[in-house]
MIPADREN-664060 format. One line per field, with one value per residue (C-alpha): residue in one letter; x, y, z; residue number from 1. Coordinates in nm, 3 decimals, always signed. Layout:
type <- [A:...];
px <- [X:...];
py <- [Y:...];
pz <- [Z:...];
seq <- [NUM:...];
This chain:
type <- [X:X:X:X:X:X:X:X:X:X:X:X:X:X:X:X:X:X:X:X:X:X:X:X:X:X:X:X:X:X:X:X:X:X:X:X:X:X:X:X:X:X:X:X:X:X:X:X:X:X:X:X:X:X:X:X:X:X:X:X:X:X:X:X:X:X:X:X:X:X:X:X:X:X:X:X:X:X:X:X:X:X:X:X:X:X:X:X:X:X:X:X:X:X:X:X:X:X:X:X:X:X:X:X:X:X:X:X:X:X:X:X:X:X:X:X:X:X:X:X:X:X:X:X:X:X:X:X:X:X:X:X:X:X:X:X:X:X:X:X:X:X:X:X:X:X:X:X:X:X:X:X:X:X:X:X:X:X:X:X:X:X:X:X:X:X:X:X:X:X:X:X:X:X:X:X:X:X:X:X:X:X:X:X:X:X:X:X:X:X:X:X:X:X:X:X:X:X:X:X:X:X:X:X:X:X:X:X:X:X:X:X:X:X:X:X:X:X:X:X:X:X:X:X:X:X:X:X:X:X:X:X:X:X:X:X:X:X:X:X:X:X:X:X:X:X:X:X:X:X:X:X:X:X:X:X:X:X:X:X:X:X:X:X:X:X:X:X:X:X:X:X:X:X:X:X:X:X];
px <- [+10.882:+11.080:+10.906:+10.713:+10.494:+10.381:+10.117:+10.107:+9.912:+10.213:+9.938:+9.981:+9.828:+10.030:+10.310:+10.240:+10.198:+10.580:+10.711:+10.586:+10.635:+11.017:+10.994:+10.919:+11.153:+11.418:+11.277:+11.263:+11.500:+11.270:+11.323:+11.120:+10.880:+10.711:+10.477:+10.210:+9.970:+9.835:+9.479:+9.526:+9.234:+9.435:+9.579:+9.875:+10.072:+9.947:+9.998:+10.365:+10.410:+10.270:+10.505:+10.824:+10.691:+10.573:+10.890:+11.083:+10.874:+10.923:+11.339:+11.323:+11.135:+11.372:+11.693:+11.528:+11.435:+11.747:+11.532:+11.407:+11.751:+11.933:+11.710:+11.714:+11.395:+11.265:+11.042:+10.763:+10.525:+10.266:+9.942:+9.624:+9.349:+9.476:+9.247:+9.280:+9.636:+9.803:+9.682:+9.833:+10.179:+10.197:+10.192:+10.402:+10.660:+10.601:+10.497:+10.492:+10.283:+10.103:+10.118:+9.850:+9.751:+9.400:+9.077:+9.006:+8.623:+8.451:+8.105:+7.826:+8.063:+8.098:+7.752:+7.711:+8.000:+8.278:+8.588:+8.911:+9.042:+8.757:+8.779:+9.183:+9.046:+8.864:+9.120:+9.447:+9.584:+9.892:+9.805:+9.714:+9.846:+9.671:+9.887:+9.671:+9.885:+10.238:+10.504:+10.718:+10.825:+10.799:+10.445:+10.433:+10.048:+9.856:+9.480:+9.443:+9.054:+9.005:+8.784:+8.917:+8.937:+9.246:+9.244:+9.295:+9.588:+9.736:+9.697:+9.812:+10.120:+10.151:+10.180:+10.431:+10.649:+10.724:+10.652:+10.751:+10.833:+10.490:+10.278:+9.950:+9.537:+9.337:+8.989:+8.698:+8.373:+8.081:+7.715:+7.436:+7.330:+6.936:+6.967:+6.592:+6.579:+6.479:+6.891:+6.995:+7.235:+7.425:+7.427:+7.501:+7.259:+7.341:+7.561:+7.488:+7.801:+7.940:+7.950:+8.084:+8.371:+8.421:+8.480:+8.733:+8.893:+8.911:+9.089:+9.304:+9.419:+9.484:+9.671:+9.915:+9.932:+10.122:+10.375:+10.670:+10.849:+10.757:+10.479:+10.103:+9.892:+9.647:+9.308:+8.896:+8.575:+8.301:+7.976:+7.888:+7.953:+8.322:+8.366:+8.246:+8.394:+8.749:+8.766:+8.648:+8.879:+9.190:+9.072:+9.035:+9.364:+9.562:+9.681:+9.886:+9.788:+9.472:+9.467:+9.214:+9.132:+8.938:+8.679:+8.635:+8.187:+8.102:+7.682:+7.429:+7.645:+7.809:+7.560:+7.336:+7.657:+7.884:+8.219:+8.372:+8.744:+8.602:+8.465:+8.727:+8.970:+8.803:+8.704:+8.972:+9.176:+9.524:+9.692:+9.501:+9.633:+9.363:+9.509:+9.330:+9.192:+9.430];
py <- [+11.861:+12.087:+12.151:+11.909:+12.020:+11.759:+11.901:+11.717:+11.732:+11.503:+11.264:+10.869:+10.925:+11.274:+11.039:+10.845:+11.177:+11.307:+10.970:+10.941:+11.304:+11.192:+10.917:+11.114:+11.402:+11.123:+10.935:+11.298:+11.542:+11.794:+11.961:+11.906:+12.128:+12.014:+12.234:+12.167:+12.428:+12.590:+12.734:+13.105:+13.128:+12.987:+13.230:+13.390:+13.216:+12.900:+12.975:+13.059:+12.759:+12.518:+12.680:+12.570:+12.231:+12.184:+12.260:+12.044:+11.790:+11.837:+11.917:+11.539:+11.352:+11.466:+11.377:+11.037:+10.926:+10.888:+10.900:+11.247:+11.342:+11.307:+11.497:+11.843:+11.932:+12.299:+12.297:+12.531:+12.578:+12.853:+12.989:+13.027:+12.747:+12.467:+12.525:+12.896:+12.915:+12.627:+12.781:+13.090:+12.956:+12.766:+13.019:+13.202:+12.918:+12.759:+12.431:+12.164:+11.893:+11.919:+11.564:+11.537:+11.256:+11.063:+11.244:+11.164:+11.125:+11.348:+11.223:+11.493:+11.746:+11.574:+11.554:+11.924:+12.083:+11.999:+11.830:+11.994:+11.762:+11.866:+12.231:+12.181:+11.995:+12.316:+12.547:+12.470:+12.524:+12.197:+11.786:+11.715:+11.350:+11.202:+10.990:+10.660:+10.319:+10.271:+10.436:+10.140:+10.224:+10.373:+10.299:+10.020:+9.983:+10.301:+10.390:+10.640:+10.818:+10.905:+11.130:+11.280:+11.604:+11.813:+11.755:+11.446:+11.483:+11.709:+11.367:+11.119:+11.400:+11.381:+11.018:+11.001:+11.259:+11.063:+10.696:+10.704:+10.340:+10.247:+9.998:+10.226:+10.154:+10.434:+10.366:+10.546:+10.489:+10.500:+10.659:+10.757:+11.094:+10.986:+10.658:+10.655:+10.311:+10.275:+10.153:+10.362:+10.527:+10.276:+10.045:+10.330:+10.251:+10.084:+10.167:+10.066:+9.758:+10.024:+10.330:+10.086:+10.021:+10.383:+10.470:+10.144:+10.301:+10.650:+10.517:+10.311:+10.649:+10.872:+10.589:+10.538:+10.921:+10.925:+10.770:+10.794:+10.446:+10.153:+9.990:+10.226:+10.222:+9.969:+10.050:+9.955:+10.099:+10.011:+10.108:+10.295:+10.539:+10.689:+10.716:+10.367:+10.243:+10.379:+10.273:+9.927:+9.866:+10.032:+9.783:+9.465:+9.507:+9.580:+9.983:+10.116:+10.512:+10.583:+10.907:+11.144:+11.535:+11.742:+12.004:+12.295:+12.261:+12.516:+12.579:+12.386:+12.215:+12.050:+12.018:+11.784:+11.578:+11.585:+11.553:+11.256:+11.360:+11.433:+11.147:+10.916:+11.131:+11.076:+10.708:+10.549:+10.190:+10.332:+10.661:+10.883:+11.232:+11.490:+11.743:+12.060:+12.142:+12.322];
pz <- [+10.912:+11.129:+11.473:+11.665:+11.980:+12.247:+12.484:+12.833:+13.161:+13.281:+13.249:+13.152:+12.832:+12.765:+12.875:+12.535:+12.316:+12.441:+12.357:+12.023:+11.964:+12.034:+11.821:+11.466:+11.611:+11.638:+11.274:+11.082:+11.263:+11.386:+11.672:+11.968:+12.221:+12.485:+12.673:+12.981:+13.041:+13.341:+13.460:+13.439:+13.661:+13.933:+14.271:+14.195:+14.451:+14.336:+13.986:+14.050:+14.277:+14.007:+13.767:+13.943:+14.015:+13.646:+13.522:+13.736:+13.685:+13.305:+13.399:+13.524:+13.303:+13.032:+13.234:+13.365:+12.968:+12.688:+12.420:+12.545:+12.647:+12.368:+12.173:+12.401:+12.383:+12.497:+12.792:+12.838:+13.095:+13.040:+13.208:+13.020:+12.832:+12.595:+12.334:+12.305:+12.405:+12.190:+11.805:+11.939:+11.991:+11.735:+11.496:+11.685:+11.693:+11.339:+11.445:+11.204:+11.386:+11.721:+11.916:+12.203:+12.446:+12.431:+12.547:+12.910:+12.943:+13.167:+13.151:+13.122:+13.040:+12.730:+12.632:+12.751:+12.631:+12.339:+12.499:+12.485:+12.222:+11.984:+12.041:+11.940:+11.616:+11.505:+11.563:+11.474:+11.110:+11.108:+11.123:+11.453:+11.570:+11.884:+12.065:+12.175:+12.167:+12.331:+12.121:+12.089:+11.740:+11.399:+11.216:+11.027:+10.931:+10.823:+10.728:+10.535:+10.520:+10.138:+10.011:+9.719:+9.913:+9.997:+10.340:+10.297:+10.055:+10.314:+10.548:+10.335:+10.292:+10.671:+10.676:+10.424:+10.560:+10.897:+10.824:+10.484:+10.491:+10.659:+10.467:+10.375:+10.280:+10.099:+10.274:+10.091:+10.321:+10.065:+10.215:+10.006:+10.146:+10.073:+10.235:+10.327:+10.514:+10.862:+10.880:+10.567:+10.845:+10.974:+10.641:+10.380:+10.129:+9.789:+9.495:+9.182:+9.055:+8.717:+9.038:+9.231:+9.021:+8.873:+9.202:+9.273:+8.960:+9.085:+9.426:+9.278:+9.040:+9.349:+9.483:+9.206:+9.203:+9.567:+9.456:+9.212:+9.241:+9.441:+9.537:+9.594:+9.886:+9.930:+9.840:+9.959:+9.892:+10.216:+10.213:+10.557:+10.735:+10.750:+11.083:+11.203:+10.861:+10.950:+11.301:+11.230:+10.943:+11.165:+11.449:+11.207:+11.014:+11.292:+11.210:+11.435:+11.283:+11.128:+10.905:+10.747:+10.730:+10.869:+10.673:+10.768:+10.819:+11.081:+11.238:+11.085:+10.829:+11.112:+11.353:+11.074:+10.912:+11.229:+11.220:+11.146:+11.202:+11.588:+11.614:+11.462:+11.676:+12.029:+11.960:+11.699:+11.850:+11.747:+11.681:+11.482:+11.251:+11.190:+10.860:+10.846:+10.525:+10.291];
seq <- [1:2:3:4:5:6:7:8:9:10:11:12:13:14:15:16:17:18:19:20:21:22:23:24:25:26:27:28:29:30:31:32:33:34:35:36:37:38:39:40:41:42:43:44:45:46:47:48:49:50:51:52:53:54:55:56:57:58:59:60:61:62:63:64:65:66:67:68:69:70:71:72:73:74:75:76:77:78:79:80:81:82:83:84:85:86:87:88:89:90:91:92:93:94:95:96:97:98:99:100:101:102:103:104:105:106:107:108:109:110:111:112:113:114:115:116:117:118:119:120:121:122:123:124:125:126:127:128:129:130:131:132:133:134:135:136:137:138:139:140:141:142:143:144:145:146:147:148:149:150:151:152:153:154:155:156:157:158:159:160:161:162:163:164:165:166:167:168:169:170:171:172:173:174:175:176:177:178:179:180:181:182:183:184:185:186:187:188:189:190:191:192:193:194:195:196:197:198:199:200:201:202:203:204:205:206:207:208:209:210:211:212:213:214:215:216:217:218:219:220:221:222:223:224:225:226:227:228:229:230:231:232:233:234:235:236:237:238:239:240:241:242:243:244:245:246:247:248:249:250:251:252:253:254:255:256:257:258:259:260:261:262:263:264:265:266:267:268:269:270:271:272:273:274:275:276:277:278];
């Protein structure tokens, strides 16, 4: 990992993202970017005079924080629409991990329209890591969503890369597609005790796989589905960073399974890292 990008409104919760973002540059020795973006739609005298302020806003909050300080970061203030603008300069820059702050809820424009943290999800091509408890340290407890896919490789990569020394669970939530009970959604369905413990088997495989010496990742099979699976096992065991990846579904595929990475992003009760699929 050698460039990390922290987004900010300047924000309480971005306040959390360019912390942590400092953090793993600090843990891994990536260099650091931190960028706040702008309505383009805005006057041009007001555009220009939220420019200046922005950036000495940014300016101090550098200067004020030693952990920020002494890492130098660039500053960047720039004019157009997070979710279009960001995937842009990151390829432009070679980012290696974007950090962002919690989604603020907006009510109805929620239900109407995807929130800015969603559209982000879909677009980018690196892990994105959304910044949601106080960055008062490295990670020390990790989830890790499993399915056997290679997004979620690319996670569990992530994960290793900058908390290497984090104590990790491979979680694979269980749902049988033609669940045809009245609660077949929320329970999952069945699985027969041999699948049950082919798939144990099959967990506990990729698991030893991640590793060359030392001790492998933790591992559960839970019947249910992922994303209430992952966030209640993340809440109950204490994570501090829950992983997983993200598929690339697009129009009716996603639109009838959802998509869980969304949903474990936006709703999760610790730090969450969204890998695009490979």
């Amino acid at each position: 990992m050698k460039t990390i990008l922290a987004a900010t409104d300047l924000s309480a919760r971005s306040d959390r993202a360019v912390l942590r973002a400092a953090h793993l540059a600090r843990d891994t020795g990536a260099a650091l970017h931190i960028i706040h973006v702008i309505d383009e739609d805005l006057p041009g005298a007001m555009l220009l005079a939220q420019t200046t302020e922005v950036e000495a806003t940014l300016s101090a909050m550098v200067a004020e924080n030693p952990a920020l300080a002494d890492l130098s970061p660039s500053l960047d203030v720039e004019a157009g629409h997070l979710d279009s603008l960001l995937p842009k300069l990151m390829r432009e820059r070679d980012i290696d991990l974007l950090v962002v702050g919690s989604h603020r809820r907006r009510g109805l424009a929620d239900v109407f329209g995807a929130p800015t943290l969603s559209r982000l999800l879909r677009s980018v091509d690196v892990p994105v890591l959304v910044a949601v408890g106080r960055p008062e340290g490295t990670y020390e407890a990790v989830t890790i969503g499993w399915d056997f896919s290679p997004a979620g490789e690319a996670a569990a990569k992530a994960v290793q890369d900058f908390a290497p020394s984090a104590a990790m669970t491979l979680i694979h939530a269980w749902q049988d597609p033609v669940a045809g009970t009245p609660y077949g959604f929320e329970t999952g369905g069945t699985i027969p005790p041999e699948a049950l413990d082919r798939l144990r088997s099959k967990l506990q495989r990729a698991a030893m796989e991640m590793v060359q010496d030392g001790t492998p990742p933790a591992t559960d099979v839970i019947i249910g589905p992922a994303g209430h699976v992952l966030r209640r096992y993340a809440a109950e065991h204490g994570a501090d960073l829950l992983a997983m990846g993200r598929h690339a579904r697009t129009g009716l595929a996603r639109i009838l399974l959802g998509s869980t990475a969304e949903d474990v992003a936006l709703n999760a009760p610790c730090d969450v890292l969204i890998a695009p699929p490979l």
